[in-house]
C-alpha positions in Angstrom: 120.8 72.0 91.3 118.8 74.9 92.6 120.5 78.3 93.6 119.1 80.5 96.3 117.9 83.7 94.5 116.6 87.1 95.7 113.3 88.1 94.0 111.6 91.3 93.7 108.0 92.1 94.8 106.7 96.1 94.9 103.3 98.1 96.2 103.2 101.0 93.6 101.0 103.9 95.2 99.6 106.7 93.0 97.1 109.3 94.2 95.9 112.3 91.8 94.9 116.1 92.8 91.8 117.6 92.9 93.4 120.1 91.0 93.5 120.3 87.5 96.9 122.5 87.8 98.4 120.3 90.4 101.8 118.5 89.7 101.4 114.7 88.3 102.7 111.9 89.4 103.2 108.3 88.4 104.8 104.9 89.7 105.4 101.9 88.0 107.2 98.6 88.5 108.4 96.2 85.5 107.9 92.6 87.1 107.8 90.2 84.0 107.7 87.3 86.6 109.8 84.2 88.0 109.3 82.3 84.7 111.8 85.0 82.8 115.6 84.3 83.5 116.7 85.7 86.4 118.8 88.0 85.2 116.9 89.7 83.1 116.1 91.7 86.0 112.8 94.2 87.0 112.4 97.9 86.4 110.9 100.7 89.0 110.4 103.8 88.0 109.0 107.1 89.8 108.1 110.2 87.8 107.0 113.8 89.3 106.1 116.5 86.7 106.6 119.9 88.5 105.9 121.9 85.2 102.3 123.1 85.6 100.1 122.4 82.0 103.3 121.9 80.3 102.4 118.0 80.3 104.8 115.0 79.3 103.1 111.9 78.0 104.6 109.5 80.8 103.0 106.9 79.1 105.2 107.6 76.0 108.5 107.3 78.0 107.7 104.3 80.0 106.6 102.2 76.7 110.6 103.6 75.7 111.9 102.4 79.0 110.3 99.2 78.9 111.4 98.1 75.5 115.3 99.8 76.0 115.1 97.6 78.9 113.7 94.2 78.1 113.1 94.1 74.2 116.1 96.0 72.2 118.7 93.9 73.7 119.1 90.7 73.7 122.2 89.5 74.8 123.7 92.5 76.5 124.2 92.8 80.2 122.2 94.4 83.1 124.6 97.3 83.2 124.3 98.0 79.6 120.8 97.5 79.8 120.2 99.9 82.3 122.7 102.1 80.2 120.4 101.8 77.6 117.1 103.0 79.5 118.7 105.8 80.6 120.2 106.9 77.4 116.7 106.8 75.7 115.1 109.0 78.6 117.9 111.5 78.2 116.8 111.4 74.6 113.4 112.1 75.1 114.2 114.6 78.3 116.0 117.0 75.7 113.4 117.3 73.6 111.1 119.2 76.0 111.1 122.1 78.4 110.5 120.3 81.5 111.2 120.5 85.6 110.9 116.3 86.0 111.8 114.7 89.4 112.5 110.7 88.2 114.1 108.3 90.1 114.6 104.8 88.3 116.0 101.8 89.6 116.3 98.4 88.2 117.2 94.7 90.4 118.8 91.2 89.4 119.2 89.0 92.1 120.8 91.1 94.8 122.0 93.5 92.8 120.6 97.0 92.3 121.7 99.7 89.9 119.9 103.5 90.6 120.2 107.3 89.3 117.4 110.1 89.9 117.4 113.5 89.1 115.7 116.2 90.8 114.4 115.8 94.8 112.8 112.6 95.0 113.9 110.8 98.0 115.0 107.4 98.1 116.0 105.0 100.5 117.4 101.3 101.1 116.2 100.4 104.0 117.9 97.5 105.9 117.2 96.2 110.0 116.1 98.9 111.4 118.3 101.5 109.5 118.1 103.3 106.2 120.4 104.6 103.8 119.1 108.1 101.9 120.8 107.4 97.9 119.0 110.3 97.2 120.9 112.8 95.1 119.0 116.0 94.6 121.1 116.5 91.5 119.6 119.9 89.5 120.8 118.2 86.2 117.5 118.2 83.7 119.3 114.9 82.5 120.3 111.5 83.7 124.6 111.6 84.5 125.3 109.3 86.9 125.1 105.9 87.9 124.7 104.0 91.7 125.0 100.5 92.2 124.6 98.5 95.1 124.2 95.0 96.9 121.0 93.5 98.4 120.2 91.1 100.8 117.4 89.6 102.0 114.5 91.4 103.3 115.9 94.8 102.4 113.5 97.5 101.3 113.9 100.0 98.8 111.8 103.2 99.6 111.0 105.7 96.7 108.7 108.8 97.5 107.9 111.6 95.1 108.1 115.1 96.9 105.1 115.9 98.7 105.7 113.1 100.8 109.1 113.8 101.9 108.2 117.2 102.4 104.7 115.9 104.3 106.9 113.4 106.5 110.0 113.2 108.1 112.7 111.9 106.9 113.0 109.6 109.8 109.6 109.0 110.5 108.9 107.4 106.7 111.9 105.0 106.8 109.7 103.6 110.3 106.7 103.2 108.4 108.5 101.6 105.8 110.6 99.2 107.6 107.6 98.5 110.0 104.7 98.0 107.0 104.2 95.1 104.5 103.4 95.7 101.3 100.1 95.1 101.7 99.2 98.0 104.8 102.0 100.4 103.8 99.5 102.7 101.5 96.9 102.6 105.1 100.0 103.5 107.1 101.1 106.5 104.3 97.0 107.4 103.7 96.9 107.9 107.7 99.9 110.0 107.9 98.7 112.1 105.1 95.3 112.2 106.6 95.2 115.9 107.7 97.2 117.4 104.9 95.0 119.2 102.0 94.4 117.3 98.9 96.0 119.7 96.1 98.6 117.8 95.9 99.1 114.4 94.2 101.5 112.1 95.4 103.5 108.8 94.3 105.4 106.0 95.8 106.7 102.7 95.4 107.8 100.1 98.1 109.9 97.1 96.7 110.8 94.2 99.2 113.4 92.0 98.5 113.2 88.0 99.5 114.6 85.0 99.3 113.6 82.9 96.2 114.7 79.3 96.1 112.4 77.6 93.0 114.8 79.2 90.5 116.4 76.6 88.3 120.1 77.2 87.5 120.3 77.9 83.9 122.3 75.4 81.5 126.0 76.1 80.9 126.1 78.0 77.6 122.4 80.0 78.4 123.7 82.6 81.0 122.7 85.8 79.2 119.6 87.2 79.8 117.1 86.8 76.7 114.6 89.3 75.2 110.9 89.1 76.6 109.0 88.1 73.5 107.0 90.3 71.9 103.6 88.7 72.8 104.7 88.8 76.8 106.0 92.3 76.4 102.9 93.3 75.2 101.5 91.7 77.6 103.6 93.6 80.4 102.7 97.2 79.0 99.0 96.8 78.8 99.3 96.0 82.4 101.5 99.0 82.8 99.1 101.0 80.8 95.8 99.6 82.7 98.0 101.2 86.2 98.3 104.0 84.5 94.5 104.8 83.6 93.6 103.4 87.8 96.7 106.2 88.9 93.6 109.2 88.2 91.6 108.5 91.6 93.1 106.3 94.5 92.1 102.8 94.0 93.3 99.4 96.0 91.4 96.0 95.0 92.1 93.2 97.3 91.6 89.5 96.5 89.8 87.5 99.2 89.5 83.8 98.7 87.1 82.0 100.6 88.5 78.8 103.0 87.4 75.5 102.0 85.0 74.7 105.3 83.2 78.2 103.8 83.2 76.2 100.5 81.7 73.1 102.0 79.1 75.6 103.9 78.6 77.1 100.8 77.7 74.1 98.8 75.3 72.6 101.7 73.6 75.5 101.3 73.3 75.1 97.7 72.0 71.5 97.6 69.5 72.4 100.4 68.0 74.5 98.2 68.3 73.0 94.6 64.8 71.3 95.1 62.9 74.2 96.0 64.3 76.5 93.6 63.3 73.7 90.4 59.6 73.7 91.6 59.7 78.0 92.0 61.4 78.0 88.9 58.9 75.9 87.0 56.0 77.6 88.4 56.5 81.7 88.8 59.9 82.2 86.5 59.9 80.3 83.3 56.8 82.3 81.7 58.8 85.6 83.2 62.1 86.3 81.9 62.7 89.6 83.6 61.4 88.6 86.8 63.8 85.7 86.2 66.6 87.5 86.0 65.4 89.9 89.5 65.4 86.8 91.4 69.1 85.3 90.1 71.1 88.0 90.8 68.8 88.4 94.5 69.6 84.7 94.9 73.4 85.2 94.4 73.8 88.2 96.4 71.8 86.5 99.4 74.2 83.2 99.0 77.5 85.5 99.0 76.6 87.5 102.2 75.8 84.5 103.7 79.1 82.8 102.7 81.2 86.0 103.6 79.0 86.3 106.6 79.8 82.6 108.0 83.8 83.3 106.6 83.7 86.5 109.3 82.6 84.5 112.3 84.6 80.9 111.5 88.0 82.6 110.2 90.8 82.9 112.5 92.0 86.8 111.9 95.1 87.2 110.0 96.6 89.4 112.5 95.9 86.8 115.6 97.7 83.9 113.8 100.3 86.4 113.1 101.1 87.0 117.0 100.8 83.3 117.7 103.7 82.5 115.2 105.7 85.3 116.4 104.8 83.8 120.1 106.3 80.1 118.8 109.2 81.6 117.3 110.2 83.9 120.5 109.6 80.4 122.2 112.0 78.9 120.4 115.1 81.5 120.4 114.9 81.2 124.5 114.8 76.9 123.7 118.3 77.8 121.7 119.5 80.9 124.0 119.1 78.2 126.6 121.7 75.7 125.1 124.1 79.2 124.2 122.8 79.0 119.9 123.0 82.1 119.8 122.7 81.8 115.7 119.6 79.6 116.0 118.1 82.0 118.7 118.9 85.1 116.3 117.5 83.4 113.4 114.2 83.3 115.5 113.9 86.4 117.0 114.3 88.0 113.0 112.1 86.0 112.2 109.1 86.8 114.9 110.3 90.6 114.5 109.5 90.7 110.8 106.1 89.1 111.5 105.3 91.7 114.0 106.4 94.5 112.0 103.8 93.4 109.4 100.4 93.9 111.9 98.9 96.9 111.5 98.3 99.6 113.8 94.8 98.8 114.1 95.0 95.4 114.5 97.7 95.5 117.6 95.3 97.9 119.1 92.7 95.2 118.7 95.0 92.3 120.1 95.8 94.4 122.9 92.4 94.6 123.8 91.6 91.1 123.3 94.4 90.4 126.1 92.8 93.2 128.4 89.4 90.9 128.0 91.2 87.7 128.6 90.1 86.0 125.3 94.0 85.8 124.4 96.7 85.7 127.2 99.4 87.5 125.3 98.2 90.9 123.3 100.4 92.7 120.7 102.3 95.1 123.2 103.1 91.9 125.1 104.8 89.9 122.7 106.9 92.6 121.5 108.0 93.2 125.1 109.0 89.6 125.6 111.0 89.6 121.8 112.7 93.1 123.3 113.8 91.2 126.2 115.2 88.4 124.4 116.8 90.4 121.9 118.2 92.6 124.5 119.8 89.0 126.1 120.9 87.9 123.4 122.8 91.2 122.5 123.8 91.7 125.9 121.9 95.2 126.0 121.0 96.8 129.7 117.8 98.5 129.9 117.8 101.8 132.0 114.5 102.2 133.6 113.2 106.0 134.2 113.2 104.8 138.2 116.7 106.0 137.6 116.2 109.3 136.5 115.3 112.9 137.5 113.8 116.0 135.6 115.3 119.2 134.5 114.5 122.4 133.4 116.5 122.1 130.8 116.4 120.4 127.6 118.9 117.8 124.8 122.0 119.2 126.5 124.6 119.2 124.0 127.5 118.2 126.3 128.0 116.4 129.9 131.0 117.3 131.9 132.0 115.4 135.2 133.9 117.9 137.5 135.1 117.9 141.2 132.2 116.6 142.4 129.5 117.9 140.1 127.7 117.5 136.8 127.9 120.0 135.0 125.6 120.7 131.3 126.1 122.8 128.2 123.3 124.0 127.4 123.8 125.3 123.8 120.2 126.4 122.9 119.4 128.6 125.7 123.6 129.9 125.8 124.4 128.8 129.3 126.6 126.0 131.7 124.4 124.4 134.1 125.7 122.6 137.6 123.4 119.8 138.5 124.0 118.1 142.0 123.4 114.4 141.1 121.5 113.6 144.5 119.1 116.8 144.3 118.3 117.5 140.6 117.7 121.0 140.4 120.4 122.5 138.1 122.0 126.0 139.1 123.2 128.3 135.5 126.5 129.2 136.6 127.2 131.4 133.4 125.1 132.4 130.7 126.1 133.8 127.3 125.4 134.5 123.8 129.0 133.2 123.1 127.4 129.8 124.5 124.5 129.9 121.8 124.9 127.7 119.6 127.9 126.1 121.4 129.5 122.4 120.2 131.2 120.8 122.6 132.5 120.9 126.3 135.5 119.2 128.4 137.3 119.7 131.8 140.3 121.3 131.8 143.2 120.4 134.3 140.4 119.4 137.5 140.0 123.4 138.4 137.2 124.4 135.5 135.9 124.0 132.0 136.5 124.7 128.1 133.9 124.9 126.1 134.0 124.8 121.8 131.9 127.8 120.7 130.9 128.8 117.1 133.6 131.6 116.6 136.1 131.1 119.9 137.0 129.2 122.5 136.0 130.1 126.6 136.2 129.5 129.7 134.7 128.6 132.8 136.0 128.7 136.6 133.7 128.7 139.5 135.7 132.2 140.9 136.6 133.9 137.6 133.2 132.9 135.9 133.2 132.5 132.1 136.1 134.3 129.8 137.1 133.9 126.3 140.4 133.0 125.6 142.8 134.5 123.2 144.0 132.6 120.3 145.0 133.4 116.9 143.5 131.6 114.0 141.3 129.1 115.1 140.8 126.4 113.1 137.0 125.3 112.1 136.2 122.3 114.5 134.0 119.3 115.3 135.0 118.8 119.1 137.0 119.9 121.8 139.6 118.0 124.8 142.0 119.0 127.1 145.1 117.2 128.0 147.9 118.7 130.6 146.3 121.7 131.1 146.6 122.2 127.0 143.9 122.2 124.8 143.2 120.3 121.6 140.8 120.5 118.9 139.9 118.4 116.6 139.5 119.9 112.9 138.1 117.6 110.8 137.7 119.7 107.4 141.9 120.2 107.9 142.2 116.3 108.8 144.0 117.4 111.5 144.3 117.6 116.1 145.4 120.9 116.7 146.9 121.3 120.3 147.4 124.8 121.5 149.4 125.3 124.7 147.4 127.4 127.5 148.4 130.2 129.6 146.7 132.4 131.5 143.8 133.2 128.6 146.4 132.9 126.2 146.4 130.0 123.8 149.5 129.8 122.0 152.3 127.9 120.1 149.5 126.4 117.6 151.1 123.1 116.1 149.3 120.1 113.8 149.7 116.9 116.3 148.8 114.3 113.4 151.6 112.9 110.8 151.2 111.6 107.4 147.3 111.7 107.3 146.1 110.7 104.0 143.6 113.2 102.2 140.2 114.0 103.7 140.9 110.6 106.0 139.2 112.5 109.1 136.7 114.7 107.3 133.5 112.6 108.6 135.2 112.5 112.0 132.8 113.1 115.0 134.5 112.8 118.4 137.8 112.8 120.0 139.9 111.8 123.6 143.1 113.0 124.3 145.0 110.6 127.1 148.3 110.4 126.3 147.5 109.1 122.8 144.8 110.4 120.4 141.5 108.7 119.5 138.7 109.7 117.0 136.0 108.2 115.9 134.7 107.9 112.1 131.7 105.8 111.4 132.3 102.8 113.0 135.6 102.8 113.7 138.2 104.1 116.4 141.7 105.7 114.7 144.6 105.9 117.5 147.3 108.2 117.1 150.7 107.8 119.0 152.8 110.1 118.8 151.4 111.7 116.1 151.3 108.2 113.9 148.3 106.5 113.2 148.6 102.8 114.6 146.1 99.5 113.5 143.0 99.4 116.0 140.8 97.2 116.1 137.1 97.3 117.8 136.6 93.8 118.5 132.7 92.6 119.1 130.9 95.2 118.5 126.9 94.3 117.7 126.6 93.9 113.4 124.5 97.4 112.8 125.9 99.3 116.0 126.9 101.8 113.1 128.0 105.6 113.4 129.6 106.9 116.6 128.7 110.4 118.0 130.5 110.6 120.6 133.3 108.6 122.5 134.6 108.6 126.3 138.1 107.5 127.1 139.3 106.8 130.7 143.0 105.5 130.6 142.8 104.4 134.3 139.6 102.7 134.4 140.8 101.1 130.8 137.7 101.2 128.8 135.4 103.2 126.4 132.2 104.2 126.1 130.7 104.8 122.4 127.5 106.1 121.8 125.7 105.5 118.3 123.7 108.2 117.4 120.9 106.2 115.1 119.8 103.4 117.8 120.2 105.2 120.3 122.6 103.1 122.3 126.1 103.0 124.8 128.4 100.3 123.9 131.3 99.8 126.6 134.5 98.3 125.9 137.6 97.2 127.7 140.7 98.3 126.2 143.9 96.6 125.4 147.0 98.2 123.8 145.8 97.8 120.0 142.3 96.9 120.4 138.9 97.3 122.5 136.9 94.4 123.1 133.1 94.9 123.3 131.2 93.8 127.0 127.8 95.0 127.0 125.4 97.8 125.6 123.1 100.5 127.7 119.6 101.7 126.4 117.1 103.2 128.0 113.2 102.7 127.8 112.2 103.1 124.8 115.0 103.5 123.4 114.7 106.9 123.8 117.4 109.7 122.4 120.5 110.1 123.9 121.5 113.5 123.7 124.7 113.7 125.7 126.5 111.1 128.3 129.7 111.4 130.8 131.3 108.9 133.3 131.3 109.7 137.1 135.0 107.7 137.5 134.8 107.0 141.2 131.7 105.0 141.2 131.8 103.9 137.8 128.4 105.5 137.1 127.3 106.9 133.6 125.1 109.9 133.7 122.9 110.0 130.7 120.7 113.0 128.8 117.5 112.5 127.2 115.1 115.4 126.6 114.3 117.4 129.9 116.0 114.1 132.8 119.2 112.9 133.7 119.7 109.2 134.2 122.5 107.4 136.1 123.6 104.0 136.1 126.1 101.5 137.5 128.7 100.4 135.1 129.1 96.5 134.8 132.2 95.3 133.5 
């Protein structure tokens, strides 16, 4: 019976310095192939030398890997294994001076077992998100090990550090998640471009996919077995051969010829064969050296010819590409159509991952074929249509910049609807803004270094604002202008609310809701609101609302506190991958939330019911560009939205 498997494929990338002194670098990936059993498992392994002439002979220490790995045991288990590889690196690690970055990781199926020292980064990459495993551990020694589970189509990013340092964070998991294998090192080369070459640089891209041709083994032959000794040395002098191409940036692609080139190539050839007997029997025989001029002219005229007719005949890759995406965006509306939504999803995967594999250049040049007319749908077309549909089929409203006006002002850390008026922290600059919705042009109605640096802002009571600073807590009336407040020992927080005319913060480092009760200027009678929190349960919380009850968010998920006592809540709906919430708006009247998620960019609202919240739509805006900051004007139902320097408002649809 056959067994759906995940297998292991990588790009290893290794570019030297035109500096003798410069730091080396080395990547290599152990694939003994899908002959071996399964769970013997491939090795990946990224070394940086940061220790000037003081040299270590890398090729030394991946022979050691490779044999601790797939020769010296064999019967044990991946973990032990992998225990193994490490314990013999540590060994060899001690015996030298060194300041190593490594970063070795080592798959079976979809499993994935990981430990670095040093400041490589490295990142699983999954959808459109990534997950940074890096450790940045200063140990000169290998101590601890990560595991993991893979799926399909997952990435796993390793960089050495120039590149990290070179590119954002950010920025390389989008070249990663967007390039194949085969035009990563062009995307990575072009983003690298205008940097000086003193540096070298590694990497290593590994994509995981699904293989299905692996046999289940036979009951009784479930451990892995040692490679031989023949393929291991087979596998290192391939190792060794990358190592000796790793001194000067080389790529070799394979191009195979179609079989109507073959066919034009072997007309050619029989056209000819006549001819060339009769010149051959009259000018070459009696001149061997001429003889062997004329061959090797011969061959190199029938090859351009052949490569030559292969250019004009061949469909490009890129263009077949976009028409397969095309079908399969085609066939998710066929299956939105008759409500598959599983079916349509499938597809629209599917024609994303194909997309994500055309190179810059070539959507450039499908977009100009489709500015020509020679194709009807370019690149920037398709992708719009599989947008569309994957914004259906998620139930995602697009908010066009029609709805928007500029400000001065930019990224404004909080939004605050009051009396009429929208009103912006403006935490960079130190001030509180009033923006008229209808006109634009925001009014600063105080201005402070106390505002610097600011983190968060609410209403207070309908009559002014409080706003979170880095070291107190102030004030803001339109007659009295902005005043700090008196309180005694304020707790370090992560957000601020207001509730009866008291004020609450939420202090996430002391898992706790602290609610002091306000006077004048005078906060006072400080008292911890949560009961029977278990340790560091709210220390990655982000947001809180205050409405009777107590809400925070934590990753993806909404706590509720009544009366001090956490209660089961359940967010029911919510699109697979939404992921962490920032920031979270509660209206108890209305009776639903509003969650934004930091990473995509993106408002989910939900209805709310007494123990749960039930997902209705999602809001994005063009782009999908950042969401700084969001409120809700109540009356209307509209939600006012900060990106960059404009405001954007929108109708709520329930």
């Amino acid at each position: 019976m056959k067994n759906s498997l995940l297998n292991a494929k990588h790009i290893q990338i290794n570019v030297s310095s035109e500096s003798s002194n410069s730091d080396e670098c080395l990547a290599i990936g152990f694939e003994p192939g899908e002959n071996i059993l399964s769970e013997t498992g491939n090795l990946y392994i990224l070394f940086e030398n940061n220790s000037g002439n003081r040299r270590i002979d890398f090729e030394k220490l991946i022979e050691a890997c490779g044999k601790s790995f797939y020769e010296d045991i064999p019967s044990d288990s991946f973990e032990s294994r992998f225990k193994q590889v490490l314990k013999t690196l540590n060994a060899q690690l001690k015996k030298h001076e060194h300041s190593l970055d490594m970063a070795i990781v080592a798959t079976s199926n979809d499993r994935m077992l990981f430990s670095d020292i040093g400041d490589n980064t490295f990142l699983l990459l999954r959808n459109t998100s990534s997950t940074d495993l890096s450790t940045h551990t200063k140990s000169k020694i290998f101590r601890e090990i990560g595991q993991g589970k893979l799926n399909s189509e997952d990435k796993i990013l390793i960089a050495s550090q120039y590149i990290s340092q070179s590119i954002p964070k950010k920025q390389l998991s989008k070249m990663a998640i967007s390039s194949s294998r085969d035009n990563f090192e062009d995307e990575l080369d072009e983003s690298l471009r205008q940097k000086d070459k003193t540096h070298a640089f590694s990497a290593l891209l590994i994509e995981l996919e699904d293989n299905n041709t692996l046999q289940e083994t036979s009951q009784g032959n479930d451990k892995p077995k040692a490679i031989s000794d023949a393929k291991f040395k087979k596998l290192m002098t391939q190792i060794q051969k990358s190592i000796k191409e790793a001194a000067s940036k080389s790529k070799t692609k394979a191009k195979t010829l179609g079989k109507s080139n073959k066919k034009i190539t072997s007309e050619i050839s029989s056209k000819t064969k006549s001819g060339w007997t009769s010149f051959w029997s009259k000018y070459i025989n009696p001149n061997p050296k001429q003889a062997i001029i004329i061959v090797v002219i011969t061959i190199i005229i029938i090859s351009i010819l052949s490569l030559g007719i292969s250019s004009l005949t061949a469909k490009p890759k890129s263009l077949t590409q976009l028409e397969n995406s095309q079908t399969l965006i085609d066939n998710a509306k066929s299956a939105l159509s008759k409500n598959n939504q599983a079916s349509a999803k499938e597809s629209i995967d599917k024609a994303e991952q194909i997309l994500n594999k055309i190179s810059s250049s070539e959507r450039d040049k499908l977009n100009e074929l489709e500015i020509k007319g020679r194709i009807k749908t370019g690149f920037s077309s398709t992708q719009s249509s599989l947008i569309a549909l994957e914004d259906k089929l998620n139930l995602t409203s697009r908010i066009s910049p029609s709805n928007s006006f500029k400000i001065a002002q930019n990224n404004l850390k909080s939004l605050v609807w009051l009396n009429s008026s929208l009103y912006g922290l403006d935490s960079s600059n130190g001030s509180i803004i009033e923006i008229n919705p209808l006109l634009g042009s925001p009014i600063i109605r105080a201005s402070s270094e106390d505002l610097r640096g600011a983190i968060s802002m609410d209403s207070i009571a309908d009559s002014g604002l409080i706003v979170l600073g880095k070291a107190n807590i102030l004030q803001y009336t339109s007659d009295k202008g902005l005043q700090k407040l008196n309180a005694n020992s304020l707790p370090k927080s992560n957000d601020i609310s207001s509730y009866l005319g008291n004020v609450y913060l939420l202090a996430a480092q002391d898992n706790q809701v602290v609610r002091y009760l306000k006077s004048g200027l005078n906060l006072s009678s400080r008292a911890n609101i949560l009961k029977n929190t278990s340790e560091n349960e709210l220390s990655q919380a982000t947001s809180f609302a205050v409405n009777g009850n107590i809400f925070i968010s934590i990753k993806d998920k909404i706590l509720l506190f009544e009366q001090g006592s956490e209660r089961s809540y359940q967010l029911n709906g919510l699109p697979a991958g939404f992921g962490n919430i920032k920031d979270i708006y509660y209206n108890k009247d209305s009776g639903y939330f509003i969650l934004l998620n930091e990473a995509s960019d993106r408002l989910a609202l939900l209805t709310t019911e007494s123990n749960s919240a039930n997902f209705i739509r999602q809001y994005a805006l063009e782009s999908d560009q950042k969401i700084s900051s969001f409120t809700i004007e109540p009356k209307n139902s509209q939600i006012l939205i900060n990106s960059g320097d404009k405001i954007y408002s929108y109708k709520i649809e329930k």
